[in-house]
DRENVEXVEX-513028 format. One line per field, with one value per residue: y, z, x of N, C-alpha, C, O, CB in turn; residue in three letters; residue number from 1. Coordinates in steps of 0.2 Angstrom, whole numbers. Each point is the difference from the previous one (the first is absolute). Glycine has a CB too. Example, Ala and Ser with C-alpha at 12.3 -4.5 7.8 and 13.67 -1.06 7.14 Angstrom:
2
ny <- -28|11 .
nz <- 39|-10 .
nx <- 66|7 .
cay <- 6|6 .
caz <- 0|1 .
cax <- -4|4 .
cy <- 6|5 .
cz <- 0|3 .
cx <- 4|-4 .
oy <- -1|6 .
oz <- 3|1 .
ox <- 5|3 .
cby <- -5|-9 .
cbz <- 3|-11 .
cbx <- -14|3 .
rest <- ALA|SER .
nr <- 1|2 .
END
This chain:
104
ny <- -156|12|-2|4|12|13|-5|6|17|6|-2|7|12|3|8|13|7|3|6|17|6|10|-8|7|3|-7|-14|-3|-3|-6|7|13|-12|11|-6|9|5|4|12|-5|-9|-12|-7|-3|-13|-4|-16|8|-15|-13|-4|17|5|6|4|12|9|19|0|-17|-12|-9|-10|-9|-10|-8|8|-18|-2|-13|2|9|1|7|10|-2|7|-5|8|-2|-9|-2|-10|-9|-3|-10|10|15|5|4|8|0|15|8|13|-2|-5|14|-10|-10|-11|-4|-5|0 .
nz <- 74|2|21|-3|-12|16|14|-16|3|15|5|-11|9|9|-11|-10|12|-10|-4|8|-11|-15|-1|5|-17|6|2|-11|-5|-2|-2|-5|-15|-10|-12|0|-8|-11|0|6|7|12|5|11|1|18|-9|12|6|-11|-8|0|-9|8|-15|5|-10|1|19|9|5|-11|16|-17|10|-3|-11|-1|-9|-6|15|14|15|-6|15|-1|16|-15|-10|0|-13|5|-18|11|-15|0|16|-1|20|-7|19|-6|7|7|-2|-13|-13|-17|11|-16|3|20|-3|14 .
nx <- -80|-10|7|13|0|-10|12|11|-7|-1|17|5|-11|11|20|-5|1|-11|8|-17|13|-11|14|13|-3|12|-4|4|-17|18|15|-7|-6|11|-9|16|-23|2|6|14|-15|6|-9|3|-7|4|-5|-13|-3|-4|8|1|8|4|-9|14|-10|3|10|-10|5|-10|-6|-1|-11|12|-14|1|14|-2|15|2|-1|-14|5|-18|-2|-7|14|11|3|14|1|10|-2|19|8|-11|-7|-9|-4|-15|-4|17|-1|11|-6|6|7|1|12|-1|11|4 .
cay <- 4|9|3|1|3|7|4|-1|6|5|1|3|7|4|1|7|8|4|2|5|4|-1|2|7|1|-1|-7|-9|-7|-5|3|7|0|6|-4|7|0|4|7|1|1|-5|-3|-7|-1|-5|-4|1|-4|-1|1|5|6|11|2|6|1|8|4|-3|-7|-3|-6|-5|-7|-7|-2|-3|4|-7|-2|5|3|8|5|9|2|5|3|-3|-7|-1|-7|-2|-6|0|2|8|5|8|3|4|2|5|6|1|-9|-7|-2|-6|-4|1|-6|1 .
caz <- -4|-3|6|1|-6|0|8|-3|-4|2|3|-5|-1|8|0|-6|1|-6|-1|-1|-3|-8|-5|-3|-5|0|0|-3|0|-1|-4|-5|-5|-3|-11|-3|-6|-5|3|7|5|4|5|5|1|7|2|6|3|-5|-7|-3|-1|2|-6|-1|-6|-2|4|4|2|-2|4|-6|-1|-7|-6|-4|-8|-7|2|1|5|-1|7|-2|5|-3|-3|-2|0|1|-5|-3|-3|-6|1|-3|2|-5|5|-2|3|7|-2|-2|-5|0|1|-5|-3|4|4|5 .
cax <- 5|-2|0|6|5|-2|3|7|0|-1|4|6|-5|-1|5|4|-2|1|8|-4|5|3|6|1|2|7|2|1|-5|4|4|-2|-1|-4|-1|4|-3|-1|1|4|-2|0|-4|2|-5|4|-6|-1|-4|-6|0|0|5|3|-1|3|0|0|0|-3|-1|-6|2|-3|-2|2|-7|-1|-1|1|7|3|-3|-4|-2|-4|-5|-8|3|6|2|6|1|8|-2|7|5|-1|-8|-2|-4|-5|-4|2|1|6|1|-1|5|1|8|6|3|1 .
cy <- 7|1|4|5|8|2|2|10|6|2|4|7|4|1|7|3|4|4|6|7|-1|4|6|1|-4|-6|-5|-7|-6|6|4|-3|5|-2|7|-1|3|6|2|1|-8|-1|-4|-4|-5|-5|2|-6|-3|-2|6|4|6|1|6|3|8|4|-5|-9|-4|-7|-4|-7|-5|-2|-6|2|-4|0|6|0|7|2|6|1|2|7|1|-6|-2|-7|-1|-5|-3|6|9|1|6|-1|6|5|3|7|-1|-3|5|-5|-9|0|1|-4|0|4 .
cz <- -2|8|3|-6|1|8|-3|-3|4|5|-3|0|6|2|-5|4|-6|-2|-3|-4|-9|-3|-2|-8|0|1|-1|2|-2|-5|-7|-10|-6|-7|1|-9|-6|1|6|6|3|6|6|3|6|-1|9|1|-6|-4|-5|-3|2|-8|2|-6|1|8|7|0|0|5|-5|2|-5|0|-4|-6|-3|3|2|7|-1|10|-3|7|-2|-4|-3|-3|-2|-4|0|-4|-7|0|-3|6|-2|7|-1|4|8|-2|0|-4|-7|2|-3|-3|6|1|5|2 .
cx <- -2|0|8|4|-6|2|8|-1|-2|6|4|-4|3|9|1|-4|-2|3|-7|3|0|8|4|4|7|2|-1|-4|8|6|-3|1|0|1|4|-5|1|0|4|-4|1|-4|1|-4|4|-7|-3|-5|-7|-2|-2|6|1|1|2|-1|-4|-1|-7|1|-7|-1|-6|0|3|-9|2|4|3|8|1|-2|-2|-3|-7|-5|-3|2|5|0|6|0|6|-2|7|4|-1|-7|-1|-6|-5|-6|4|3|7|2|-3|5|-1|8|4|2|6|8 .
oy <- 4|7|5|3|5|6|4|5|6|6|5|5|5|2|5|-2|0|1|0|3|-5|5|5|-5|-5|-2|-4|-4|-4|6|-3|-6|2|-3|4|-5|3|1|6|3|-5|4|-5|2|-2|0|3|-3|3|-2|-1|-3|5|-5|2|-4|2|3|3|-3|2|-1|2|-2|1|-2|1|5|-3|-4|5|-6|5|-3|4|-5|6|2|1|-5|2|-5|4|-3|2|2|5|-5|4|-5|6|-4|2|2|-3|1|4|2|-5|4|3|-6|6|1 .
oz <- 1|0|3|2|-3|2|4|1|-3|2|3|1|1|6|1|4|-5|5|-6|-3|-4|1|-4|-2|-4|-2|2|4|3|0|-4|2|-2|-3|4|-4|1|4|3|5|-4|3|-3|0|0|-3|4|-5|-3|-1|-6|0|-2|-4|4|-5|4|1|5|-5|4|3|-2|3|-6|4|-2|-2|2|3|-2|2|-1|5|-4|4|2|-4|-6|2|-6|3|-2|0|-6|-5|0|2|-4|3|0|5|5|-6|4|-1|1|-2|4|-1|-2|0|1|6 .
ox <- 4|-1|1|5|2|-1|2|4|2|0|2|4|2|2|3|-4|4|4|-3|-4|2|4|-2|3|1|6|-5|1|2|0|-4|1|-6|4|2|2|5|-4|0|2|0|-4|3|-6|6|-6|3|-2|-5|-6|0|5|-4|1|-4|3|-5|-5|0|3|-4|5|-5|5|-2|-5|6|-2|5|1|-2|-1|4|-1|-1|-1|-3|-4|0|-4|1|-2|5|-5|0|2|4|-3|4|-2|2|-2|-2|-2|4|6|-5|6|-2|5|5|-2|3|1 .
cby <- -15|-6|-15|-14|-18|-6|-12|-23|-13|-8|-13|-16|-11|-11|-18|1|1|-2|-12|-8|3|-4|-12|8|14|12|7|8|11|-19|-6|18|-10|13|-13|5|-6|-7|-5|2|17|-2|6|4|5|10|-14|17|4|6|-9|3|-10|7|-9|0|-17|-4|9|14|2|7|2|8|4|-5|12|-8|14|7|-15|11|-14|-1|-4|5|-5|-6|0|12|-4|13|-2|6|2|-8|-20|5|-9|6|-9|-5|-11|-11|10|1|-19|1|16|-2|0|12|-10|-11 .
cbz <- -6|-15|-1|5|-9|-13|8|-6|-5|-5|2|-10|-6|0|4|-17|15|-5|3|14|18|-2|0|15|3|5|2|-3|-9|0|9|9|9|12|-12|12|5|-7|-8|-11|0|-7|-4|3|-13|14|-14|6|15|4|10|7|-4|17|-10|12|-9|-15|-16|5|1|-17|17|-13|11|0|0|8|-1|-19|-5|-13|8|-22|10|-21|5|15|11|6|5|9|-6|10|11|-3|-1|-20|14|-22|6|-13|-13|12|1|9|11|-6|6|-3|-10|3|-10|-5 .
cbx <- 0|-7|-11|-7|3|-9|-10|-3|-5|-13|-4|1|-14|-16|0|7|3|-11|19|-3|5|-19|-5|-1|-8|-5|7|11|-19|-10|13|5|3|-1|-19|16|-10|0|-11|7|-7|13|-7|13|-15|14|4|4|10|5|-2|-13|3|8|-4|5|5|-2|6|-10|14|-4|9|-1|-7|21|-10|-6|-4|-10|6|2|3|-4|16|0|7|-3|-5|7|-10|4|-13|14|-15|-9|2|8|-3|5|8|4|-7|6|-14|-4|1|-13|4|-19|-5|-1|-6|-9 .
rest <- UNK|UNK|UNK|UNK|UNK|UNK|UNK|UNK|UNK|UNK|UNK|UNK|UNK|UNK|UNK|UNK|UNK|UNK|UNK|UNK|UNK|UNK|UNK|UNK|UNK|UNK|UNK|UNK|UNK|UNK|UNK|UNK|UNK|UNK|UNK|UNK|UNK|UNK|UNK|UNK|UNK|UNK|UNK|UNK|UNK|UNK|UNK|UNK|UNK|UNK|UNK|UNK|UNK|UNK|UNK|UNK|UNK|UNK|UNK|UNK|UNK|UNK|UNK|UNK|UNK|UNK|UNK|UNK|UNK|UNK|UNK|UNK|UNK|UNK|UNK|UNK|UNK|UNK|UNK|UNK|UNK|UNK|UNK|UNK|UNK|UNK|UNK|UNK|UNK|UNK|UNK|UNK|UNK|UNK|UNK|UNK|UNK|UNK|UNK|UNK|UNK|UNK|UNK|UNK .
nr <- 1|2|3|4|5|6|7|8|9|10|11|12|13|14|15|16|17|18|19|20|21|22|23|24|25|26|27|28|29|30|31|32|33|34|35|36|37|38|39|40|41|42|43|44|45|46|47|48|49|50|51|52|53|54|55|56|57|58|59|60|61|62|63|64|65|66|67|68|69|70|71|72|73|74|75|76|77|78|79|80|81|82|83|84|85|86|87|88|89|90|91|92|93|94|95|96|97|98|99|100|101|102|103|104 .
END
């Protein structure tokens, strides 16, 4: 049986290709998402491969790991951090923010 579930496996291997092409700014991982916060400023955010996030915000684009968090769905890259939670978010550490109390 583990003979056969790892020739199963190397075969499926020996079919993908890598997809060696990076990403461009302009095309749509997932459908977009725009908050509208405090001070009139705004943000957006797409989901992408993975369980990550595109992150738009003051004139660049941030790319965030889903992180652990007591509730909600949190993002960050050690800098940035992208928190939803009960329908409101708040975005810290990007350019152009502060960007608190948003909602969609």
């Amino acid at each position: 049986m583990r003979t056969l579930l790892l020739a199963a496996c190397l075969g499926l291997a020996a079919c993908a290709t890598a997809n060696t092409e990076a990403p461009t700014p302009d095309a749509p991982a997932g459908p977009s998402i725009a908050w509208r916060c405090d001070n009139g400023v705004s943000f957006s955010i797409r989901l992408t491969e993975g369980g990550n996030v595109e992150v738009a915000a003051g004139g660049r684009t941030y790319r965030l790991a889903g992180v652990m968090a007591a509730s909600g769905a949190r993002y960050t890259d050690g800098t940035v951090e992208y928190w939803e939670h009960g329908g409101e978010a708040m975005l810290n550490g990007a350019a152009g923010g502060p960007y608190e109390n948003c909602m969609r």
